[in-house]
Steps between C-alpha positions, in 0.01 A plus 500: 500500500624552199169608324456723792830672412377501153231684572600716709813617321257575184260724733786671574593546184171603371441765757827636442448525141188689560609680728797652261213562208303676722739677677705608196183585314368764729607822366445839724238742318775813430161749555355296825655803752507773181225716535473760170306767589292735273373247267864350415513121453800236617652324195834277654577734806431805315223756485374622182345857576269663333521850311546759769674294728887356603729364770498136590163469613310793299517698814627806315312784235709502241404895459624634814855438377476781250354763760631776614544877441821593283698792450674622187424683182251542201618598168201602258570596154773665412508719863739496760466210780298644774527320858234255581305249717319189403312280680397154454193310691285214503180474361433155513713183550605468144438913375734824615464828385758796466550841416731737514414853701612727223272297248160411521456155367445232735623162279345174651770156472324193535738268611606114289673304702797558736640853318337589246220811442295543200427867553184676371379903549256510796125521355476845672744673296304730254600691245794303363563223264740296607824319313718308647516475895677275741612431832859376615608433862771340557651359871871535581545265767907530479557301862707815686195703558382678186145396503411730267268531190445657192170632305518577107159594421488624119185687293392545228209717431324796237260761694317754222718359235837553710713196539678514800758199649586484848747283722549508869811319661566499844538272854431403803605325824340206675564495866 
């Protein structure tokens, strides 16, 4: 009887034991339900999305946050501000392009990352040799309602030997 005991009290034991090892060892897989779209890949819960893309499964274009159409003003040179329009669309999942209505130039961004644009002239601009251009758009997401944004687009170019510097600034509302 008392071997019995014995040997039952140790089976017991074992298959508690082993049942707490395997039990406590079993760890859920933090990307088993996460599904990153757009080529992103799950690293501990998280998805890691590729140029072009955001939001906590990739689901988003990064790009379409900066589009829009946005009024305000030019200044070129030393001239008065003149009233203006810009616009800003997509051209691909990671490029915009903008102008301004009073100007010509239509300046490409390619965009790094979450918010930044590495802006370039657009390869159908003739005529010109370009400086320095660039591309700023920032959100103002204030929490009462102002869901507003802002352009700067600034350039910098020489036509037949004329240099000539242009910045627009203006805004828009996102509904």
């Amino acid at each position: 009887m008392k071997l019995g005991k014995l040997i039952l009290t140790t089976v017991l034991s074992f298959l508690g034991i082993a049942s707490t090892i395997v039990y406590t060892s079993c760890n859920d897989d933090p990307c088993y339900e996460l599904k990153c779209r757009n080529g992103g890949t799950c690293a501990n819960g998280y998805c890691n999305c590729p140029n072009g893309y955001e939001g906590g499964q990739c689901e988003n274009i990064t790009a379409k946050k900066y589009l829009g159409k946005f009024y305000g003003v030019t200044k070129l040179n030393n001239d008065p501000v003149v009233i203006d329009s810009a616009v800003v669309e997509l051209v691909n999942n990671t490029t915009i392009s903008a102008h301004a209505f009073t100007q010509r130039d239509v300046i490409n961004g390619t965009i790094k990352g979450l918010d930044e644009i590495i802006a370039s002239p657009d390869a159908k601009n003739t005529g010109a040799v370009y400086g320095a251009v660039s591309i700023e758009v920032e959100n103002n997401w204030d929490g009462r309602g102002d869901n507003s944004r802002k352009l700067i687009l600034y350039v910098e170019k020489t036509v037949d030997n004329q240099k000539y510097v242009y910045t627009f600034t203006g805004q828009t509302r996102i509904d």
